[in-house]
Structures are given as C-alpha cells and as structure tokens.
PDB file of N, CA, C and O in Angstrom:
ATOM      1  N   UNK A   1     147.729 131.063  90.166  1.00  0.00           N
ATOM      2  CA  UNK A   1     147.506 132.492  90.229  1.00  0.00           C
ATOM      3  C   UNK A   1     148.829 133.250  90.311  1.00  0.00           C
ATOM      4  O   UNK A   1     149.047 134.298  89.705  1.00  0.00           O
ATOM      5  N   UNK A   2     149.824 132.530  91.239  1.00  0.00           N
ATOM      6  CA  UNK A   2     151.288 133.196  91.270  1.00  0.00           C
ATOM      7  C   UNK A   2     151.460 133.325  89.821  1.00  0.00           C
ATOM      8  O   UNK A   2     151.426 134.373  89.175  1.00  0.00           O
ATOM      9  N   UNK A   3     151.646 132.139  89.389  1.00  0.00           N
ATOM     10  CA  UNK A   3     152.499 132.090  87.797  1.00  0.00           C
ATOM     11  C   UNK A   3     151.915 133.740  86.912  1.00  0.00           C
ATOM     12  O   UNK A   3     152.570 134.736  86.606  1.00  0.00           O
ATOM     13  N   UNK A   4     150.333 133.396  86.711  1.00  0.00           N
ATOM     14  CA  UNK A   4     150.187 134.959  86.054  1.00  0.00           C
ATOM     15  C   UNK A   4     150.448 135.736  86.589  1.00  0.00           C
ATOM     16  O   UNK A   4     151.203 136.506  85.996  1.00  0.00           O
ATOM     17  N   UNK A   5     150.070 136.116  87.990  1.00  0.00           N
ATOM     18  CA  UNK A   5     150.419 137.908  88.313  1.00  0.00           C
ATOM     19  C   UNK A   5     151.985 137.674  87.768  1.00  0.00           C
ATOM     20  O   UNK A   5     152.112 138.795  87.275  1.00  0.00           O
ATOM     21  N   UNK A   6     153.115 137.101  87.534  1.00  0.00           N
ATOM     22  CA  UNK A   6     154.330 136.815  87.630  1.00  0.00           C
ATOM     23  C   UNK A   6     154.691 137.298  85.773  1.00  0.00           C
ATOM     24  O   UNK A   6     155.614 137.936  85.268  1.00  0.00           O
ATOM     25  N   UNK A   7     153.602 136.703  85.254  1.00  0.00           N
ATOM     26  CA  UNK A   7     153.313 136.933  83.382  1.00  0.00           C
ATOM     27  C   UNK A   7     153.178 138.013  83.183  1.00  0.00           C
ATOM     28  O   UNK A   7     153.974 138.667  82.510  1.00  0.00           O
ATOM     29  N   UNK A   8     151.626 138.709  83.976  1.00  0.00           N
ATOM     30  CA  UNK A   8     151.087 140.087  84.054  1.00  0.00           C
ATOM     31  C   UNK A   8     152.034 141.000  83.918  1.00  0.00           C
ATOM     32  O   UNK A   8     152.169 141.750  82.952  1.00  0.00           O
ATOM     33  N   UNK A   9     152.990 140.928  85.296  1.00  0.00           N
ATOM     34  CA  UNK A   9     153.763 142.154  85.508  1.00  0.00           C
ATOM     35  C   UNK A   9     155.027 142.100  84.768  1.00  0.00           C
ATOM     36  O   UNK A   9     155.876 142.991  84.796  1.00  0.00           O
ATOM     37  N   UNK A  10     155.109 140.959  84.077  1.00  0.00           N
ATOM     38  CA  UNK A  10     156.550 140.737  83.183  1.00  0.00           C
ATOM     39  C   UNK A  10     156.064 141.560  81.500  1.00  0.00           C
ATOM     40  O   UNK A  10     156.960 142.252  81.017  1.00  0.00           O
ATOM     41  N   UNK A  11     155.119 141.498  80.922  1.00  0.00           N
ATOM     42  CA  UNK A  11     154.426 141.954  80.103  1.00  0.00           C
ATOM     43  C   UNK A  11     154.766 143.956  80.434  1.00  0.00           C
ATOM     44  O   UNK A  11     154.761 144.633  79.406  1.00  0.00           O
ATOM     45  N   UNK A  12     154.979 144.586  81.545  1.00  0.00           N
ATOM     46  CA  UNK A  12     154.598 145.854  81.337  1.00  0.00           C
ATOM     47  C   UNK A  12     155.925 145.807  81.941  1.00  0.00           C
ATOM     48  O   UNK A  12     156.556 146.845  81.738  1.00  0.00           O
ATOM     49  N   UNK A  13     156.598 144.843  82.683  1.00  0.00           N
ATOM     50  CA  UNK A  13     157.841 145.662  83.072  1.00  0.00           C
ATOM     51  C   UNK A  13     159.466 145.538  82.021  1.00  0.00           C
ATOM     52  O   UNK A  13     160.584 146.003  81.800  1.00  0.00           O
ATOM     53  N   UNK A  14     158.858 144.931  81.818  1.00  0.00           N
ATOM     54  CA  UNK A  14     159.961 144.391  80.527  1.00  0.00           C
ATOM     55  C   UNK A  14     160.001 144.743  79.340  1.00  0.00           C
ATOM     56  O   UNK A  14     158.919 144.921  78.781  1.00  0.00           O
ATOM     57  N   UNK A  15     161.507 144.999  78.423  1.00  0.00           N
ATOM     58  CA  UNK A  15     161.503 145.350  77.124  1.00  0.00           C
ATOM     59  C   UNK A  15     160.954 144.163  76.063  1.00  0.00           C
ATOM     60  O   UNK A  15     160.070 144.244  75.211  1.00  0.00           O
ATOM     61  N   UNK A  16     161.526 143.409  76.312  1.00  0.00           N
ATOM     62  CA  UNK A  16     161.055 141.800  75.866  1.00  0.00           C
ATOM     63  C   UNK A  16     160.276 140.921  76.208  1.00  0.00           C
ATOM     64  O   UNK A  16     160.446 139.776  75.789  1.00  0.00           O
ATOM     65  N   UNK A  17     159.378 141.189  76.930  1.00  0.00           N
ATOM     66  CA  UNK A  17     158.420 140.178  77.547  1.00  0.00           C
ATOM     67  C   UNK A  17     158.232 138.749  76.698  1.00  0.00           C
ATOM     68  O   UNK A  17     157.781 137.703  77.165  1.00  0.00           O
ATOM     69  N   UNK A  18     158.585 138.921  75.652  1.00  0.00           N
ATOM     70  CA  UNK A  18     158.234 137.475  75.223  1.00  0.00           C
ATOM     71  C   UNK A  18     159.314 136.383  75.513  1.00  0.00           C
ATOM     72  O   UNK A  18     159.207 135.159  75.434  1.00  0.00           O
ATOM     73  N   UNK A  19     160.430 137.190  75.886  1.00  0.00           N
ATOM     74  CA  UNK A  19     161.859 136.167  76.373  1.00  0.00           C
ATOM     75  C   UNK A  19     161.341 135.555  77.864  1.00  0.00           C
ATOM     76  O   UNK A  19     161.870 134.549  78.336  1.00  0.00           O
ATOM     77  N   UNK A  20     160.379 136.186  78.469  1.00  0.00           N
ATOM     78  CA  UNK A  20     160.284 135.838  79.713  1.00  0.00           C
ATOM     79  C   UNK A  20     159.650 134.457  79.972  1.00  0.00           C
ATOM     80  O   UNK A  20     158.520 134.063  79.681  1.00  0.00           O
ATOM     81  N   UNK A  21     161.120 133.532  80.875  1.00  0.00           N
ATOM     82  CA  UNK A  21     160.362 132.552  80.914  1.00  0.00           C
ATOM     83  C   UNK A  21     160.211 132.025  82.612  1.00  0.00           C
ATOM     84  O   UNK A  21     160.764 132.652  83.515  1.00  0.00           O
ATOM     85  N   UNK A  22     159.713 131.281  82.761  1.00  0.00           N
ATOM     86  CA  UNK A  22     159.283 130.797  84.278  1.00  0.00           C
ATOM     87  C   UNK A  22     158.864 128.932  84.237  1.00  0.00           C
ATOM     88  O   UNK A  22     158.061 128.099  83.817  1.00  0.00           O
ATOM     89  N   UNK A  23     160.252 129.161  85.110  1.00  0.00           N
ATOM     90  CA  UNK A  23     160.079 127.455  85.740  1.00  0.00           C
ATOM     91  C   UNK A  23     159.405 127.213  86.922  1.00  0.00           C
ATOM     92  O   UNK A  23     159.366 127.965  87.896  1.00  0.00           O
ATOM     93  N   UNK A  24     158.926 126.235  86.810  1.00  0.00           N
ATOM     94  CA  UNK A  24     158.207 126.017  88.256  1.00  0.00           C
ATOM     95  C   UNK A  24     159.354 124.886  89.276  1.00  0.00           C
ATOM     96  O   UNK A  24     159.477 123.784  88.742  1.00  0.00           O
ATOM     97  N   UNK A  25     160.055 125.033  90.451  1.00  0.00           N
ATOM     98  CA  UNK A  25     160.459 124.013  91.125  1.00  0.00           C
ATOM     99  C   UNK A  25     160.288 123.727  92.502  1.00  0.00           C
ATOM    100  O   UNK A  25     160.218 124.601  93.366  1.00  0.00           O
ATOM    101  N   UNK A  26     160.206 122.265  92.755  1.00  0.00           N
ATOM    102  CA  UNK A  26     159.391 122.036  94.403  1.00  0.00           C
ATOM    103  C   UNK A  26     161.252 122.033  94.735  1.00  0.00           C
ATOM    104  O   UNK A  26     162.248 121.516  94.227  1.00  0.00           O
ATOM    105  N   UNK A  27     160.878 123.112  96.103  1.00  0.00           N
ATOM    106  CA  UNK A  27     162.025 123.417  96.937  1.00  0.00           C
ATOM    107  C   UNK A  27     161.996 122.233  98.110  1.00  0.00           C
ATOM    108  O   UNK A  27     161.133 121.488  98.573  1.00  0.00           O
ATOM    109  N   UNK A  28     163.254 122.445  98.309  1.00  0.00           N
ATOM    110  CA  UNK A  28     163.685 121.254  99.641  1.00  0.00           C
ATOM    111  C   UNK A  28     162.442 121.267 100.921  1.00  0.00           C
ATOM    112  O   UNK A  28     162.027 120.125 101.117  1.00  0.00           O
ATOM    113  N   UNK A  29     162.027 121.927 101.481  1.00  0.00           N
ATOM    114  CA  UNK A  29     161.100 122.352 102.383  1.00  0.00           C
ATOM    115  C   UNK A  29     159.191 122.156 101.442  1.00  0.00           C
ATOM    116  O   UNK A  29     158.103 122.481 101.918  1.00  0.00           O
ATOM    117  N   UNK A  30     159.377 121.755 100.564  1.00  0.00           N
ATOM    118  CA  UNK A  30     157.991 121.486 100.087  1.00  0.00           C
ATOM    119  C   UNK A  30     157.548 123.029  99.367  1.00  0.00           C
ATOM    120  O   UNK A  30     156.378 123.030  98.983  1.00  0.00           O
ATOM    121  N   UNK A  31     158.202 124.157  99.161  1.00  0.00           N
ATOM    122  CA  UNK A  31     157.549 125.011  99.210  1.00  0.00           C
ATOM    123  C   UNK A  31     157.727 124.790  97.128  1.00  0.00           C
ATOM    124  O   UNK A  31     158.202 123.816  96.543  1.00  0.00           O
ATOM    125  N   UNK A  32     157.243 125.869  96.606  1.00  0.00           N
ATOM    126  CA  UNK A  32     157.305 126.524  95.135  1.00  0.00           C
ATOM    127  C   UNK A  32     158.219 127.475  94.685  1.00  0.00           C
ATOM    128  O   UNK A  32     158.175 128.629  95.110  1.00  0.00           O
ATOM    129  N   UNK A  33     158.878 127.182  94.032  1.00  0.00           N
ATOM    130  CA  UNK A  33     160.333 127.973  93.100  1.00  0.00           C
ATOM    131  C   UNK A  33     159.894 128.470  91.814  1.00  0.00           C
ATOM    132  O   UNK A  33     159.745 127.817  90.781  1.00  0.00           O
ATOM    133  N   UNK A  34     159.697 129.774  92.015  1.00  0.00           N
ATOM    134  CA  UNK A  34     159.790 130.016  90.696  1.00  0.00           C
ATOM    135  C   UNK A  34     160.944 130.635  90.040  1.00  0.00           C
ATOM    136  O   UNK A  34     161.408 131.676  90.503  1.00  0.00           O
ATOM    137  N   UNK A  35     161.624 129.885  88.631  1.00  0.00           N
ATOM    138  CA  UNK A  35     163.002 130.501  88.571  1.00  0.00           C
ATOM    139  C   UNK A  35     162.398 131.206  87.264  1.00  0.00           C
ATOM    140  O   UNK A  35     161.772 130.644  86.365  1.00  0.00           O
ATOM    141  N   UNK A  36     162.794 132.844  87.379  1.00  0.00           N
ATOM    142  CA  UNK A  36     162.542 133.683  86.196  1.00  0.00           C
ATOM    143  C   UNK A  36     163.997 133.896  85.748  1.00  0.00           C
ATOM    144  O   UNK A  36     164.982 134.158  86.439  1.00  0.00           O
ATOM    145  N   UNK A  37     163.868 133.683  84.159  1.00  0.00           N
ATOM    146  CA  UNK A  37     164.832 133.728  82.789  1.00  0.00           C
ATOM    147  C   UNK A  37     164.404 135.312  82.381  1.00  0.00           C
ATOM    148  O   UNK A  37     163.177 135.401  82.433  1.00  0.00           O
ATOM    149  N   UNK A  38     164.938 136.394  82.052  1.00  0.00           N
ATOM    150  CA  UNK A  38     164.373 137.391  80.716  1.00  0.00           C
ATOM    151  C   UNK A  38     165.190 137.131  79.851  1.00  0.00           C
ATOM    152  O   UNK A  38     165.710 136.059  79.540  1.00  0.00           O
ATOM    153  N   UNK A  39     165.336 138.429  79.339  1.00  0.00           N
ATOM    154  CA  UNK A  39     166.698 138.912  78.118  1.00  0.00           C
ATOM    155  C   UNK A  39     167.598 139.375  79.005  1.00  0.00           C
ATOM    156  O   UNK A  39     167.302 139.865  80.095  1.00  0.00           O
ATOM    157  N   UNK A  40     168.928 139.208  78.482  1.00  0.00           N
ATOM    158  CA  UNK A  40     170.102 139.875  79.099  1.00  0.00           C
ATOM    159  C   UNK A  40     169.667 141.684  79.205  1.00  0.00           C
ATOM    160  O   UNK A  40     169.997 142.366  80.175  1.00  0.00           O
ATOM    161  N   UNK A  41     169.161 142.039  78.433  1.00  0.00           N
ATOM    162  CA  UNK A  41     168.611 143.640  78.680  1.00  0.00           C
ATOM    163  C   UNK A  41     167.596 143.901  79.463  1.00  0.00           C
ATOM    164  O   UNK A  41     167.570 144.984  80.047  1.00  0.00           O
ATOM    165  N   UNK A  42     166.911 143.278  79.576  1.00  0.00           N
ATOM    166  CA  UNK A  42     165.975 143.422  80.676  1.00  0.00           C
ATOM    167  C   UNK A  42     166.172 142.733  82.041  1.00  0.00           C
ATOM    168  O   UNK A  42     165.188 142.345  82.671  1.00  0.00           O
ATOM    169  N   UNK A  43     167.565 142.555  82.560  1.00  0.00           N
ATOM    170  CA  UNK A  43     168.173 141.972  84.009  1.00  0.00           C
ATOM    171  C   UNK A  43     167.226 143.062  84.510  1.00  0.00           C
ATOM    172  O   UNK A  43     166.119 142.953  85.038  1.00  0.00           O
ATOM    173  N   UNK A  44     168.388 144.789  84.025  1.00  0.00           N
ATOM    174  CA  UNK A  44     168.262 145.464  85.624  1.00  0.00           C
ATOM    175  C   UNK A  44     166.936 146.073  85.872  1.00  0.00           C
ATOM    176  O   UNK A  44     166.533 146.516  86.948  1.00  0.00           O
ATOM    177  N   UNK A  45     166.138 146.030  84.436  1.00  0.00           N
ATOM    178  CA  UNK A  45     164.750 146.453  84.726  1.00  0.00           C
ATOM    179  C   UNK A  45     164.041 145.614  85.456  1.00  0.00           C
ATOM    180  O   UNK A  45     163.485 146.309  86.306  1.00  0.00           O
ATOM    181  N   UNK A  46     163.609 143.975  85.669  1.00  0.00           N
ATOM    182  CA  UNK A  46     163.628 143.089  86.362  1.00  0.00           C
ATOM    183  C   UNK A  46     163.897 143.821  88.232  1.00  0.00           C
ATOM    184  O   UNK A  46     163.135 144.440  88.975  1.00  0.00           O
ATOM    185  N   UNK A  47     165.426 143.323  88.404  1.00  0.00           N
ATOM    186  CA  UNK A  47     165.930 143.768  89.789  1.00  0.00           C
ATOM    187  C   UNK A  47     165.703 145.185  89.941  1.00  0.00           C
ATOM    188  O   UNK A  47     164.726 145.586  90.573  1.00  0.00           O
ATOM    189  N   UNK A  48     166.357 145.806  89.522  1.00  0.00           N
ATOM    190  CA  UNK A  48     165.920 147.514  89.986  1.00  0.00           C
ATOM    191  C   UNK A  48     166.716 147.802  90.609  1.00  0.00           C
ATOM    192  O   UNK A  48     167.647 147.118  91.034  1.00  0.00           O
ATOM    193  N   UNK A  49     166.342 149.482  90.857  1.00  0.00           N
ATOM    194  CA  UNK A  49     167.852 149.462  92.213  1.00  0.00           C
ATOM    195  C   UNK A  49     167.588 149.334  93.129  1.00  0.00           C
ATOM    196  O   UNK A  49     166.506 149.513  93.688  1.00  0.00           O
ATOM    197  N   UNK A  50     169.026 148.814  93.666  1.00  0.00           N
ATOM    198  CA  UNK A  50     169.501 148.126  94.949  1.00  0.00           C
ATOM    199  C   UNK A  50     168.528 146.928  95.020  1.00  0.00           C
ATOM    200  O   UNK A  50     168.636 146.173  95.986  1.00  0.00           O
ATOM    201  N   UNK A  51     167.316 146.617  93.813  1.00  0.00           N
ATOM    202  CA  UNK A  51     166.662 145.254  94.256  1.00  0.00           C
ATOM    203  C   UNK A  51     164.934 145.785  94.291  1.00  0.00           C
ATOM    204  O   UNK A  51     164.090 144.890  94.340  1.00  0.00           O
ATOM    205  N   UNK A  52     164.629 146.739  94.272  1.00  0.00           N
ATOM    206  CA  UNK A  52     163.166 146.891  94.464  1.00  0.00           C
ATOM    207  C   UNK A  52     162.534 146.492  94.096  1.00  0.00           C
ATOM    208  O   UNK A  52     161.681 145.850  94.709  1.00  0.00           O
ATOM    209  N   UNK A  53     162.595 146.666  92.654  1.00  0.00           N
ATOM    210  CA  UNK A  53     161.323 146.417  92.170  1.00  0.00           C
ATOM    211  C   UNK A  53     161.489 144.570  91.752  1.00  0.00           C
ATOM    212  O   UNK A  53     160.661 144.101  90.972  1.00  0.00           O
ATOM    213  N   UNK A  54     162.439 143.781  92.253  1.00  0.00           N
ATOM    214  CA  UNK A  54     162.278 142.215  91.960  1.00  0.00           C
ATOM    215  C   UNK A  54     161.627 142.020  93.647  1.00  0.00           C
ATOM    216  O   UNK A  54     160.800 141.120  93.801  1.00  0.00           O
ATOM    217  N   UNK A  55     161.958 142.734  94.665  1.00  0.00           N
ATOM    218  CA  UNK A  55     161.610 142.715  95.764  1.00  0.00           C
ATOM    219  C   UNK A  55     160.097 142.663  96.189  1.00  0.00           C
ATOM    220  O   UNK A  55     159.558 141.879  96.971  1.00  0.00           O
ATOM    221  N   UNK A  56     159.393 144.004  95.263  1.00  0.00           N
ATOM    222  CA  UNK A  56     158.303 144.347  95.249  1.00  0.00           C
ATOM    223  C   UNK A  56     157.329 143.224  94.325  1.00  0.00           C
ATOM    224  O   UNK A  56     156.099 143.256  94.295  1.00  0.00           O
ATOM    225  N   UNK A  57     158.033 142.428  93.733  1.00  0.00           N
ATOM    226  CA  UNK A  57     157.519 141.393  92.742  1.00  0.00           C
ATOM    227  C   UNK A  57     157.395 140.396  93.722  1.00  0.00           C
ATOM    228  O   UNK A  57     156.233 139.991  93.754  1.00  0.00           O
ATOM    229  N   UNK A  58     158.323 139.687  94.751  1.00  0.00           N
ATOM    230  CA  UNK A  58     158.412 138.827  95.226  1.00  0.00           C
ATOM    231  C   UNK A  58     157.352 138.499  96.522  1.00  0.00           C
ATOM    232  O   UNK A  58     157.042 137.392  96.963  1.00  0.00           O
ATOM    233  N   UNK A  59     156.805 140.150  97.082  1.00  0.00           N
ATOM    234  CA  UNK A  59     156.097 140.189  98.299  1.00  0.00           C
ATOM    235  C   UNK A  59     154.725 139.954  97.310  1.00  0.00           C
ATOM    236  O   UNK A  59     153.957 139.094  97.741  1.00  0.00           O
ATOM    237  N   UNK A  60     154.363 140.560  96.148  1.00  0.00           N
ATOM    238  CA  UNK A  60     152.744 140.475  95.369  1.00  0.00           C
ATOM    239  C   UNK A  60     152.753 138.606  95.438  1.00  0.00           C
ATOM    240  O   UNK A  60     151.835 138.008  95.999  1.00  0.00           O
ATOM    241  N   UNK A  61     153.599 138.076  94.963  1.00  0.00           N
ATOM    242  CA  UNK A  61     153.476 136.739  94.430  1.00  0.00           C
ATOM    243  C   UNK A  61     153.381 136.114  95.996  1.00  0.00           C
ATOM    244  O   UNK A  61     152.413 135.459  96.382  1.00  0.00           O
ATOM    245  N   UNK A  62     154.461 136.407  96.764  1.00  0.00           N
ATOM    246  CA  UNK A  62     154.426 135.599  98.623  1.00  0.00           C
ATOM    247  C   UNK A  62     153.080 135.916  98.985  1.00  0.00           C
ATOM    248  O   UNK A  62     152.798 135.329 100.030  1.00  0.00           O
ATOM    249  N   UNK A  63     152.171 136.577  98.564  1.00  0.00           N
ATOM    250  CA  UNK A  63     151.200 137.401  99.707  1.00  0.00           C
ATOM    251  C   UNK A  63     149.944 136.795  98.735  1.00  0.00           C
ATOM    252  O   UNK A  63     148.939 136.516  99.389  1.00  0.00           O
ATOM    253  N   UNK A  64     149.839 136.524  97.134  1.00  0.00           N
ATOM    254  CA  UNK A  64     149.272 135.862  96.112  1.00  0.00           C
ATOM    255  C   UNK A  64     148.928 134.675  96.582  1.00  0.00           C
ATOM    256  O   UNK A  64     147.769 134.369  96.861  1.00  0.00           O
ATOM    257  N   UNK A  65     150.159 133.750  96.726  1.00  0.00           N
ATOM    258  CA  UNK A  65     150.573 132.432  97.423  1.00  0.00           C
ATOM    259  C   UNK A  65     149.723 132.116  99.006  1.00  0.00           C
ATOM    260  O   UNK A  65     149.229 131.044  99.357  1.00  0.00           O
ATOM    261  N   UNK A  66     149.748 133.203  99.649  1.00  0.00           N
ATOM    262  CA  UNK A  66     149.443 132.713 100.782  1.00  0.00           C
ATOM    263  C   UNK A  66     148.014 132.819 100.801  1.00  0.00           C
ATOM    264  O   UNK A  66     147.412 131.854 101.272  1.00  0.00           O
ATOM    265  N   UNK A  67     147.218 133.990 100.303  1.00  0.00           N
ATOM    266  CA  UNK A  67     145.888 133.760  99.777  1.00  0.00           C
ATOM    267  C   UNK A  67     145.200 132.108  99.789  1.00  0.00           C
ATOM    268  O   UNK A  67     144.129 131.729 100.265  1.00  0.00           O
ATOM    269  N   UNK A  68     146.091 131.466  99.194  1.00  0.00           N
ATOM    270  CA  UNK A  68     145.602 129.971  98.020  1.00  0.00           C
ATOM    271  C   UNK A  68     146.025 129.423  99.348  1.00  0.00           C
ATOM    272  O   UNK A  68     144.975 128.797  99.495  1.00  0.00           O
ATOM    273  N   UNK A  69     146.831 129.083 100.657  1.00  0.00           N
ATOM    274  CA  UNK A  69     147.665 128.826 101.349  1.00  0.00           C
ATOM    275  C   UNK A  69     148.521 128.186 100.529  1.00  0.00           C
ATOM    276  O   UNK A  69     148.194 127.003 100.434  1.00  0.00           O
ATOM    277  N   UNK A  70     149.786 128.546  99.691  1.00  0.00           N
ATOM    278  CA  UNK A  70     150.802 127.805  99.504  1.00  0.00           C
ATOM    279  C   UNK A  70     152.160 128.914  99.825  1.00  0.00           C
ATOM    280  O   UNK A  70     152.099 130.114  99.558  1.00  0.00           O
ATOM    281  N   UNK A  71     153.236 128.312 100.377  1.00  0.00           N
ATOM    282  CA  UNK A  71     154.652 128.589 100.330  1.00  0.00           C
ATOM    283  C   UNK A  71     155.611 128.746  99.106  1.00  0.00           C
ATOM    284  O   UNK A  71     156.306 127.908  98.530  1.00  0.00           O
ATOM    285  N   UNK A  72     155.458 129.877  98.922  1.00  0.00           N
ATOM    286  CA  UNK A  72     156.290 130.093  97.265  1.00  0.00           C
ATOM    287  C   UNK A  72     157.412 131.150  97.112  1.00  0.00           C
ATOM    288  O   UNK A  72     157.249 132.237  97.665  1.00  0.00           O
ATOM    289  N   UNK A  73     158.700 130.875  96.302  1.00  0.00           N
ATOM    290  CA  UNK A  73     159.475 131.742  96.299  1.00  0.00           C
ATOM    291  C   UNK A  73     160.031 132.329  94.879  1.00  0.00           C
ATOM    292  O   UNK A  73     160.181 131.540  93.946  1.00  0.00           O
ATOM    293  N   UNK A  74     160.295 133.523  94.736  1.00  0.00           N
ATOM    294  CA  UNK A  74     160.737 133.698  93.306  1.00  0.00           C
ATOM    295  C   UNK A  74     162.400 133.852  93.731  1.00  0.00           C
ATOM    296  O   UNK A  74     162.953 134.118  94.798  1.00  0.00           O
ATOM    297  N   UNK A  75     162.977 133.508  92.168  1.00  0.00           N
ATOM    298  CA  UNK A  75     164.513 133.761  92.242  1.00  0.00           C
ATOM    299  C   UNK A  75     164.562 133.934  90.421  1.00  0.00           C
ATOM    300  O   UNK A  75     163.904 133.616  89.430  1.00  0.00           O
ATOM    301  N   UNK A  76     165.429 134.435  90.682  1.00  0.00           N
ATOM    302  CA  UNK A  76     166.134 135.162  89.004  1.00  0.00           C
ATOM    303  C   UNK A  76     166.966 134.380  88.609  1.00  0.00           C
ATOM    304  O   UNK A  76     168.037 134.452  89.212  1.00  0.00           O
ATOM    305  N   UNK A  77     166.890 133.516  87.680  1.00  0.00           N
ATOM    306  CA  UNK A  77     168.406 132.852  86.725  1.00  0.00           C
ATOM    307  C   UNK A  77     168.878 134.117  86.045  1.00  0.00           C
ATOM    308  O   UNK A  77     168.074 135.029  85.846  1.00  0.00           O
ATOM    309  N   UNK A  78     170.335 134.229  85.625  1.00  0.00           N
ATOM    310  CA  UNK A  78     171.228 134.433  85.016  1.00  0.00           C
ATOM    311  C   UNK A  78     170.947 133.709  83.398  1.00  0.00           C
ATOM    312  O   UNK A  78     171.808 133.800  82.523  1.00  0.00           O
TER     313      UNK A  78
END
C-alpha cells in the first residue's frame, strides 16, 4: 500500500512521473527503505521548500505503514 500512495502522489507531483522510480530496501533494524530516483528536474518539486512537501510524503507513507503494522522509511537518491 506504501509503494502506491508513493506512485499516486509521484504521478501529480511531478513533471516526469514516468522517471519515477522506487526501490524497495530491508534497513539494518528490520524496517522498509524506500529509495525514490525522479528526473534531475523534478528534485526540488519532490523536496520542496526547506523540505515539505518530501516531509509531508514521508508522514502519509509512515502513518500508511503503520496502519498494515510495518516500520518504513522513505529517502531520496540523487
């Protein structure tokens, strides 16, 4: 369920949504990594300022996650 809301909101927030990609990785602590790729043009729409709106992405998906009970984190590749 993380992974789509994660698709969903990449689809309307992004210029490129089809660059958007998502790895899944088991973190040291057992928990879920998700590492999001876009386009180099769509970084700061992604982060936002000072961070919001990747912020505001990260609490839908933590709060998604805990629903299901699982421990999950998003992070942004470069």
């Amino acid at each position: 369920m993380s992974r789509a809301l994660i698709e969903y909101l990449g689809t309307w927030l992004l210029d490129h949504p089809e660059d958007l990609s998502i790895e899944e990785v088991e973190g040291e602590r057992g928990e879920l990594i998700f590492e999001i790729t876009v386009h180099s043009e769509d970084m700061g729409k992604l982060i936002g300022k000072r961070g919001r709106v990747i912020q505001a992405l990260r609490s839908l998906v933590r709060a998604s996650a805990q629903r299901e009970g699982h421990s999950v984190l998003v992070e942004v590749v470069d």
